[in-house]
C-alpha positions, 0 to 999 in steps of 0.5 A, a space after each residue: 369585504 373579507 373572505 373567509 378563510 378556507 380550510 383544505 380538507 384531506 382525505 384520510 387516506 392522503 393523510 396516512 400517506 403523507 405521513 408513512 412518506 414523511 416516516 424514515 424508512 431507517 426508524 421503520 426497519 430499526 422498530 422492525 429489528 428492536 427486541 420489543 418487537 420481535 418479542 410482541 410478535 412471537 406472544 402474538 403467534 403463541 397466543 393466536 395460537 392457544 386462542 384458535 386452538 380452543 374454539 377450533 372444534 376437537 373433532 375437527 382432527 386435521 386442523 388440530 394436527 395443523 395448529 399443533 405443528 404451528 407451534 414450532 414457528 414462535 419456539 424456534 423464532 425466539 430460539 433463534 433470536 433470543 438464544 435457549 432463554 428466550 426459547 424457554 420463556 416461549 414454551 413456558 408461555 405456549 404451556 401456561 396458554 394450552 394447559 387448559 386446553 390439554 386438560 379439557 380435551 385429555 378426557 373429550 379428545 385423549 389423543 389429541 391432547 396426548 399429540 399437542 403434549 408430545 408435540 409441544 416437548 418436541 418443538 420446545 426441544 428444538 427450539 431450545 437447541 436452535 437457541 443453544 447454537 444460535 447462542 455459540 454462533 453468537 459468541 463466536 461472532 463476537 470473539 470474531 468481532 474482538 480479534 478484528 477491532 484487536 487486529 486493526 488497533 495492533 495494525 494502527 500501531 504497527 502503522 505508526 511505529 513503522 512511520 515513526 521509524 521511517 521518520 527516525 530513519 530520515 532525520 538519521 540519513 540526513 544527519 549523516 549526509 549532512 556530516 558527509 557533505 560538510 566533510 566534503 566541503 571542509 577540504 576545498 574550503 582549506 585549500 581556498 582558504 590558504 591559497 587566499 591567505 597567500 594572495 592576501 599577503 602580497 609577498 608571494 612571487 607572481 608564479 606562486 600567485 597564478 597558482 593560488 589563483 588556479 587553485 581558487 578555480 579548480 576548488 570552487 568549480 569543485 564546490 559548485 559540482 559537489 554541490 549540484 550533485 547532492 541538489 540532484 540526489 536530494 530533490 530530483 526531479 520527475 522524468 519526462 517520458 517519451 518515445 526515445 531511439 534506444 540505438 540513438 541514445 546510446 550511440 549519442 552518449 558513446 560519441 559523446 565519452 569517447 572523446 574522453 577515452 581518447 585522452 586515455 586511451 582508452 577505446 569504447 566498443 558499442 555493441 548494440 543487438 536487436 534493438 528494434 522499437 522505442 522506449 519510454 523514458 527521459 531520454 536527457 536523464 537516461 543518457 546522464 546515467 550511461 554517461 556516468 557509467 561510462 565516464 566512470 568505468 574510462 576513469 578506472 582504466 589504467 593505460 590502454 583497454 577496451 570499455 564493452 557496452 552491450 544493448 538488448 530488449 526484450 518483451 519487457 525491458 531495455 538493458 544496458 550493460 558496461 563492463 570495463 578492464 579496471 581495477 575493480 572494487 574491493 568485496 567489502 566495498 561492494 554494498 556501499 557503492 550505491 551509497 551517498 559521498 562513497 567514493 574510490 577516487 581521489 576527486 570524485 564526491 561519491 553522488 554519481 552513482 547515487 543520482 544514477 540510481 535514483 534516475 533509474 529507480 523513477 523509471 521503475 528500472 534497476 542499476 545493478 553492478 558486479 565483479 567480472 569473473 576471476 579470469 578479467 579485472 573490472 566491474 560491469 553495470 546493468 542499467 534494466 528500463 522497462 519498455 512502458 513508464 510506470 505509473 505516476 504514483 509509482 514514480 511519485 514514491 520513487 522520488 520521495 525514496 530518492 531524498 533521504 532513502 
């Protein structure tokens, strides 16, 4: 046997609900603030208005004054949203309404009448100046509106050429150390070259072969340095921070270059001041740099002298400074000594000083150097580490600055 089917039945107020939930609240407030209604709504005040105003009785004073003061309401709400137009077209709306109502009661109520014209002009007036500066701010939103979509399409561009000019400048900088290092190269690959032929050949005499075959090695181990140097200034790697001994490090890589003073004779003094407390920083990495610097400044000392590292901290920073009794740099030289295959030595291959720079740059330090004073030859380097590692965005754009920079 089937049932029949049952129909739920729904109270209406269920219903309205259901439906009012299912409504966006977005097309609700979006009706709300269309022009239609707005304009629907302010008709609907002025004719409220007009109609209570003509059964309102004309005895009945005080109410009249009300209604009539109302009448500012509709004015100054299309004023201000339709600018003076649309206040216009409401007051030639509220006139054609309450003209019949003026002219009964100008000979029943004259000074009602002669009150609700007065206050009708007023209002009207005022609706029209609100509309009037409603419609200069209007303008001057949207002049502020089009300097702002201007402004962002001038930075759009601006951000593109500055790009496009970072990317010019990378592809220029690798073109030039990529003739740097091909320069660089072509020197040991003659003298490998000839020394080979020589060997090659058979012919040469045994003292002459043992020194082609010294040759090879010194060239080749001459290649695989230049080479790791540039590797280590165009792909550096990230610092691993940790708490370093800052007194430690230092007397570390001092024992560790003082054995190539020796050989010179040249003495390294250490002079490290209140250095208390740690530092965070690669410590591997910070000693290639002060070794470098160090290996560096013995280099440029001729004979005897004294290679000065001093050492302090501050609240901030560690400062590392190596002054030497060398020949110096010349003046002109002095911008480019930071500069990828720059170099004053005979062997050197000019990266030392770049991939130091980097290394402190990824440390958020700073290597600077300068001539010593009139009265001393030589130069001094000033290695600056911050006591805190910096942000790992901000060692990140270091290292992407160190390739190519």
């Amino acid at each position: 046997m089937q049932h029949p089917a049952q129909v739920a039945i729904y109270p209406p107020n269920l219903l309205l609900q259901a439906t009012w939930e299912n409504t966006p609240m977005e097309s609700v407030q979006s009706r709300i603030r269309s022009p239609r209604f707005i304009t629907a709504m302010i008709a609907f005040l002025i004719v409220s208005l007009a109609i209570t105003t003509w059964i309102t009785p004309p005895h009945a004073v005080v109410l009249h004054n009300i209604l009539h003061h109302l009448n500012i309401l509709p004015f100054m709400l299309a004023g201000m949203i339709f600018g003076w137009k649309g206040a216009l077209r409401a007051i030639v709306f509220a006139v054609m309404l309450q003209a019949p109502i003026v002219y009964e009661h100008w000979y029943r109520a004259p000074l009602d009448a002669q009150d609700q014209v007065v206050e009708l002009s007023t209002f009207g007036i005022a609706g029209m100046i609100a509309g009037l500066v409603a419609d200069r701010e209007r303008m001057q939103r949207a002049r502020v509106e089009a300097t702002k979509h201007e402004l962002e399409r001038v930075y759009s561009e601006l951000r593109e050429n500055i790009q496009q000019m970072k990317k010019t400048e990378r592809l220029t900088a690798a073109g030039e150390l990529a003739a740097s290092l091909a320069h660089e190269i072509r020197n040991p690959l003659a003298s490998i070259s000839g020394a080979a032929g020589i060997v090659a050949r058979g012919q040469a005499p045994a003292a002459s072969q043992h020194e082609c075959l010294d040759i090879l090695m010194k060239e080749s181990q001459r290649l695989n340095k230049l080479l790791t140097n540039f590797l280590d200034f165009a792909r550096p790697r990230l610092p691993r921070f940790q708490a370093t001994d800052p007194g430690a490090m230092l007397q570390s890589v001092t024992t560790l270059a003082q054995h190539s003073g020796v050989e010179r004779g040249v003495d390294i003094v250490l002079r490290t001041n209140s250095l208390r407390g740690e530092v965070q920083c690669d410590a591997e990495q910070v000693k290639q740099v002060l070794l470098n610097l160090m290996l560096n400044a013995i280099q440029a000392t001729s004979g005897h002298g004294t290679i000065l590292v001093r050492a302090f901290m501050n609240a901030q920073s560690l400062c590392v400074e190596v002054q030497d009794e060398g020949c110096g740099v010349e003046q002109q030289n002095m911008d480019r000594l930071f500069d990828p295959f720059f170099t004053t030595k005979e062997n050197g291959t000019g990266l030392g000083l770049a991939v130091s720079a980097n290394i402190v740059a990824q440390h958020g330090g700073t290597l600077s150097c300068d001539r010593n004073g009139a009265d001393r030859r030589g130069m001094t380097f000033r290695v600056e580490l911050p006591l805190q590692p910096p942000s790992v965005g901000d060692a990140a754009r270091a290292k992407d600055k160190a390739a190519f920079a």
